[in-house]
Chimera marker file (.cmm) of the C-alpha trace (Angstrom):
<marker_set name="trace">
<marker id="1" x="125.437" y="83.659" z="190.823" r="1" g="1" b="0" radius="0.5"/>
<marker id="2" x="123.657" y="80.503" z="191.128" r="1" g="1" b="0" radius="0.5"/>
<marker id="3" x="120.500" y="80.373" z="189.340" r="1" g="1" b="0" radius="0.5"/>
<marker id="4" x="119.325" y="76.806" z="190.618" r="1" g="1" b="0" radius="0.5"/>
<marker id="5" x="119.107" y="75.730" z="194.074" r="1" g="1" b="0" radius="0.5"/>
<marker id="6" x="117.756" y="72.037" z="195.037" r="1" g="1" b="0" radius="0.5"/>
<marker id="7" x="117.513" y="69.893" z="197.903" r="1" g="1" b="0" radius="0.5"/>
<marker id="8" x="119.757" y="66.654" z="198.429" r="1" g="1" b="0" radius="0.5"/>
<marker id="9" x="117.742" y="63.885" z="197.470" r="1" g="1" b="0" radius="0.5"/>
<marker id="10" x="117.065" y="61.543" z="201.101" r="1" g="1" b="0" radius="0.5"/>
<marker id="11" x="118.877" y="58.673" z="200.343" r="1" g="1" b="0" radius="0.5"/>
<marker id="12" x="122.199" y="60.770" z="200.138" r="1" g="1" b="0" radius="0.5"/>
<marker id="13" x="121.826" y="62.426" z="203.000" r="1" g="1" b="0" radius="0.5"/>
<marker id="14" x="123.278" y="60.673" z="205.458" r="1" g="1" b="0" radius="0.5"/>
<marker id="15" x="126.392" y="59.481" z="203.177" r="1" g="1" b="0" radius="0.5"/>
<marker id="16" x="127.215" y="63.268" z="202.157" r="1" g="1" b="0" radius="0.5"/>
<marker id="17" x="126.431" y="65.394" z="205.500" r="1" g="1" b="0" radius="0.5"/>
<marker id="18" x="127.180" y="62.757" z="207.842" r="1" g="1" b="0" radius="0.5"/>
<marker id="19" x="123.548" y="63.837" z="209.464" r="1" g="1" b="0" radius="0.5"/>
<marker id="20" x="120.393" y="62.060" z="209.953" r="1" g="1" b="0" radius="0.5"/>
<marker id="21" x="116.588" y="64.010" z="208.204" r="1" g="1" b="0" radius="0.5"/>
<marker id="22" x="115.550" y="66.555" z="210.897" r="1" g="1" b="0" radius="0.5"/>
<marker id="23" x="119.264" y="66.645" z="212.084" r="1" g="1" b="0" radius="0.5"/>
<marker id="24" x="120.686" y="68.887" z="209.382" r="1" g="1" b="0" radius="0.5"/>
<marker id="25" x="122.670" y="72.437" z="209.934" r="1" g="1" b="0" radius="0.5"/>
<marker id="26" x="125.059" y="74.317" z="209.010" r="1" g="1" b="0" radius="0.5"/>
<marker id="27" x="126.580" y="74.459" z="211.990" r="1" g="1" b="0" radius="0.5"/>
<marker id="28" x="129.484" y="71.908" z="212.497" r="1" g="1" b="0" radius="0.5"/>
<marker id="29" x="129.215" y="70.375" z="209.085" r="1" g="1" b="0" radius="0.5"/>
<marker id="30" x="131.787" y="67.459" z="208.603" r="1" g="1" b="0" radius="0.5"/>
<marker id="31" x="131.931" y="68.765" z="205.130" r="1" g="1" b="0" radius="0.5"/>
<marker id="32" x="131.749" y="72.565" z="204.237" r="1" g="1" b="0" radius="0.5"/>
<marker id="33" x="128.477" y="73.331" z="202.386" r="1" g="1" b="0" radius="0.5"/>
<marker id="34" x="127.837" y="76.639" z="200.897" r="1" g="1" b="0" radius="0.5"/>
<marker id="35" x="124.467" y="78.164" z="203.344" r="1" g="1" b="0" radius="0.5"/>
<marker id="36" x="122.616" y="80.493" z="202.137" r="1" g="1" b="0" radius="0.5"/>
<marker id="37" x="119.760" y="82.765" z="204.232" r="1" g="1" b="0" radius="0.5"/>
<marker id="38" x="117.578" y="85.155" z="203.157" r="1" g="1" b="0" radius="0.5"/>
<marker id="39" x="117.466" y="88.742" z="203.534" r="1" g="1" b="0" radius="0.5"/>
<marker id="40" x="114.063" y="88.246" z="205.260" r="1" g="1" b="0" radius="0.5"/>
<marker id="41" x="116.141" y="86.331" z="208.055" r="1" g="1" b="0" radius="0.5"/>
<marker id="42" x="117.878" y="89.618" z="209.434" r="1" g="1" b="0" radius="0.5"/>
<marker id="43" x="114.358" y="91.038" z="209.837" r="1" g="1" b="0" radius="0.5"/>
<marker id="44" x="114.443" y="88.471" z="213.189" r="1" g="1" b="0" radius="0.5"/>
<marker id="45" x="116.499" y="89.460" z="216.512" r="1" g="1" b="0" radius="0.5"/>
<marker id="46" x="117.012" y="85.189" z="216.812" r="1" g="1" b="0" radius="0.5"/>
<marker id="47" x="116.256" y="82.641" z="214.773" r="1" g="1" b="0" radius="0.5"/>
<marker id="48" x="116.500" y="78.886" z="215.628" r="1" g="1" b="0" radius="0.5"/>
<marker id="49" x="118.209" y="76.125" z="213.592" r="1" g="1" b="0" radius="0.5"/>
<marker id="50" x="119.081" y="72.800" z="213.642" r="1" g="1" b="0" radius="0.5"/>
<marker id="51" x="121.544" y="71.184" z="216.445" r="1" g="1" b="0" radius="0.5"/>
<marker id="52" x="122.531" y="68.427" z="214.005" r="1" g="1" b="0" radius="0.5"/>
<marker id="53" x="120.640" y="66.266" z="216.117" r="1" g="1" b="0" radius="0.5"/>
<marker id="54" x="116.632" y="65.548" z="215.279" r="1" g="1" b="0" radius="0.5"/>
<marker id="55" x="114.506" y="67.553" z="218.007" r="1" g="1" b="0" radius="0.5"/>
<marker id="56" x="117.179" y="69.817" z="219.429" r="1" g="1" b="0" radius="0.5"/>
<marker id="57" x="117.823" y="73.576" z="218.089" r="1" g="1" b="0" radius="0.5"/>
<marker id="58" x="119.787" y="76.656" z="218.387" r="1" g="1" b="0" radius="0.5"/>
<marker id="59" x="118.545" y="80.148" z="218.994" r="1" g="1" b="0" radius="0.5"/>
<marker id="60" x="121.060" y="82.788" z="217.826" r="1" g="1" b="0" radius="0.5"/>
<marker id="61" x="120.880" y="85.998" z="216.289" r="1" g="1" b="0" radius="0.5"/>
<marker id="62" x="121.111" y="85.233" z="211.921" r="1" g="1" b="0" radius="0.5"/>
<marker id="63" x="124.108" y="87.941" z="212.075" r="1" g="1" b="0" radius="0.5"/>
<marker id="64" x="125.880" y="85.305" z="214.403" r="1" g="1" b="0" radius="0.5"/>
<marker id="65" x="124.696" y="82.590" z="211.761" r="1" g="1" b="0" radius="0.5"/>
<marker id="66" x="126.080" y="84.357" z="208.686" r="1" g="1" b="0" radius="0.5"/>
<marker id="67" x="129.330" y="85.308" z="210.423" r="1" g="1" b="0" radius="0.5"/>
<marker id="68" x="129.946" y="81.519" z="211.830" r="1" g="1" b="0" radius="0.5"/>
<marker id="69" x="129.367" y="80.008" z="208.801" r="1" g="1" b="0" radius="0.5"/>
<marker id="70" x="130.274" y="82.593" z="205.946" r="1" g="1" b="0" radius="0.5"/>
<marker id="71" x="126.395" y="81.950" z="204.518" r="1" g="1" b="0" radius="0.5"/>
<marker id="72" x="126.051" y="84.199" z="201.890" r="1" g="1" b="0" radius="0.5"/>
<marker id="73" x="123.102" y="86.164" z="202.183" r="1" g="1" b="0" radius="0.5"/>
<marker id="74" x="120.883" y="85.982" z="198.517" r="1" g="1" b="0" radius="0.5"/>
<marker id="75" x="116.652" y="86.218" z="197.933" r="1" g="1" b="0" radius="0.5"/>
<marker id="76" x="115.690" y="82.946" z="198.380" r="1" g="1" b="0" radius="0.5"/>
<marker id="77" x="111.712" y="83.381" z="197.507" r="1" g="1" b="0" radius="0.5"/>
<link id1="1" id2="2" r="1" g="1" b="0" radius="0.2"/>
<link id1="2" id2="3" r="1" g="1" b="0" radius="0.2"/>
<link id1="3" id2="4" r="1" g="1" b="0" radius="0.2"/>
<link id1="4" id2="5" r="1" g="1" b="0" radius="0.2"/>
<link id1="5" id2="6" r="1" g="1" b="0" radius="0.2"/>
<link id1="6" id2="7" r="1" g="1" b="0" radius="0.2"/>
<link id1="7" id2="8" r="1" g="1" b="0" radius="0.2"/>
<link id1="8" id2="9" r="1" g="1" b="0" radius="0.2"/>
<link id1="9" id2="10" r="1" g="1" b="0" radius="0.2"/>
<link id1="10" id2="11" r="1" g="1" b="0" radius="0.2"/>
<link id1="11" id2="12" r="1" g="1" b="0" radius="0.2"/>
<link id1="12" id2="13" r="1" g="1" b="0" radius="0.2"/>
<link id1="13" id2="14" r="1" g="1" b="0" radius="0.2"/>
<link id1="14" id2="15" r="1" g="1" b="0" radius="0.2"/>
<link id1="15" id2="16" r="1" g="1" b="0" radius="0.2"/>
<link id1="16" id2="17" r="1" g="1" b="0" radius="0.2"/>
<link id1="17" id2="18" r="1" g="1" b="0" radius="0.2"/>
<link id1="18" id2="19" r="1" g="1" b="0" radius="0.2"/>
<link id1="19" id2="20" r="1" g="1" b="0" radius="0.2"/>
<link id1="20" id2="21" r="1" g="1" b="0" radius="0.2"/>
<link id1="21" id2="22" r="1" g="1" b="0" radius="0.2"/>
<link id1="22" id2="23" r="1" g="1" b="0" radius="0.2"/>
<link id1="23" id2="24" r="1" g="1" b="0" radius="0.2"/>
<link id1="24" id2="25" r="1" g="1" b="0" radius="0.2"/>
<link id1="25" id2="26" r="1" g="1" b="0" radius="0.2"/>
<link id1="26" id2="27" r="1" g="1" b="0" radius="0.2"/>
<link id1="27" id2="28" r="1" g="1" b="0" radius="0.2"/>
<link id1="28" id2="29" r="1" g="1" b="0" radius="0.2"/>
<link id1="29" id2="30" r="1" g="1" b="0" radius="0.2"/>
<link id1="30" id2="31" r="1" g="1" b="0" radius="0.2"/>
<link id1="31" id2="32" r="1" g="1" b="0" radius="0.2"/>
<link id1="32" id2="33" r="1" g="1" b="0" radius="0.2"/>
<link id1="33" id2="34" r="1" g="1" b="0" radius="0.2"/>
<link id1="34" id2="35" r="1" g="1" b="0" radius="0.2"/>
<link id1="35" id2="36" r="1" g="1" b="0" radius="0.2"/>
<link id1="36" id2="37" r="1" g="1" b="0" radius="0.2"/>
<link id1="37" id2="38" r="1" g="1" b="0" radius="0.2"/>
<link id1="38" id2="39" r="1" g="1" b="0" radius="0.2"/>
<link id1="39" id2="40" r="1" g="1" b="0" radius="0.2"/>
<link id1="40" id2="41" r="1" g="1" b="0" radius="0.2"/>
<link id1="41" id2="42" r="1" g="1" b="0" radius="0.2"/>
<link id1="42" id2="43" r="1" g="1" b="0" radius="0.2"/>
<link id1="43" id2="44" r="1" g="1" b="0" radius="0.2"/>
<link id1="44" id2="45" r="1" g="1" b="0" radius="0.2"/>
<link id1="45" id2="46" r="1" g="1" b="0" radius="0.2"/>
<link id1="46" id2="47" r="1" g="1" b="0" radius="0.2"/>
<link id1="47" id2="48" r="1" g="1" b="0" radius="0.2"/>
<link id1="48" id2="49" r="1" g="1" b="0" radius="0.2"/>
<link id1="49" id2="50" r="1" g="1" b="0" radius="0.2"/>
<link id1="50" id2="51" r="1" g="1" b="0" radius="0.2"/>
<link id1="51" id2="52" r="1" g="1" b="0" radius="0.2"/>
<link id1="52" id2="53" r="1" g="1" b="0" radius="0.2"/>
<link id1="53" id2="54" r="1" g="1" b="0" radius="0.2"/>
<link id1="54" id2="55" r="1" g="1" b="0" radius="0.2"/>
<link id1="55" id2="56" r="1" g="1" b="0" radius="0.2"/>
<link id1="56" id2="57" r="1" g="1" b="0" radius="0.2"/>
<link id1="57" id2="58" r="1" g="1" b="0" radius="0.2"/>
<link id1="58" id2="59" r="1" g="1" b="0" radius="0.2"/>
<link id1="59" id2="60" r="1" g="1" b="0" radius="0.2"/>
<link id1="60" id2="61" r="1" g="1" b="0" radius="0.2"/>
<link id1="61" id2="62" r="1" g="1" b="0" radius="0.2"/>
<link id1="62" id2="63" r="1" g="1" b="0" radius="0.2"/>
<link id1="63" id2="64" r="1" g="1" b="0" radius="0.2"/>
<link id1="64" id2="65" r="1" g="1" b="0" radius="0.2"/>
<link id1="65" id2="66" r="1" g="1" b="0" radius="0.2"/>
<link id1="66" id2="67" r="1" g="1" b="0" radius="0.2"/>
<link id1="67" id2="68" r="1" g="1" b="0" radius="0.2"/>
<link id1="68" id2="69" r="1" g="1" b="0" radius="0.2"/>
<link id1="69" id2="70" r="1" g="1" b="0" radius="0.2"/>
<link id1="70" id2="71" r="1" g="1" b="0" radius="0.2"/>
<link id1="71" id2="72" r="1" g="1" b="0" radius="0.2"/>
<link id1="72" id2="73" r="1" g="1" b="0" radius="0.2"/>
<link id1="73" id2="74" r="1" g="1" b="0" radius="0.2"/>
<link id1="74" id2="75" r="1" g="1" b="0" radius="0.2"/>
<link id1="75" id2="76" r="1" g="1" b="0" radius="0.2"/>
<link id1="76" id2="77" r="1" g="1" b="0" radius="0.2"/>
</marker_set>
């Protein structure tokens, strides 16, 4: 179990995900990140998330989110 969880600093963004701030998701990572979601997340019928492009999301339901991306669902609060 991970006990620590941090953001990526800004200036490595770009060089490890490939995606501009604001543009960041799971889905269609050029590298495979672990994602992780909340329980309080399934609570929702939809939930939007990032495109991977700054300005433009995705509404789906977080079951469709976990399954896409295998995020592993842990208490995030």
């Amino acid at each position: 179990m991970d006990k620590k969880v941090e953001m990526l600093p800004m200036k490595d963004l770009l060089s490890v995900t490939g995606y501009v701030r604001g543009g960041c998701s799971p889905i269609g990572m050029k590298k495979k990140f672990p994602t992780y979601l909340d329980p309080s997340a399934l609570e929702y019928e939809k939930i939007a998330i990032s495109a991977g492009m700054r300005g433009i999301q995705v509404i789906l339901s977080p079951e469709d989110l976990v399954e896409y991306v295998g995020a592993k669902i842990t208490d995030l609060r």
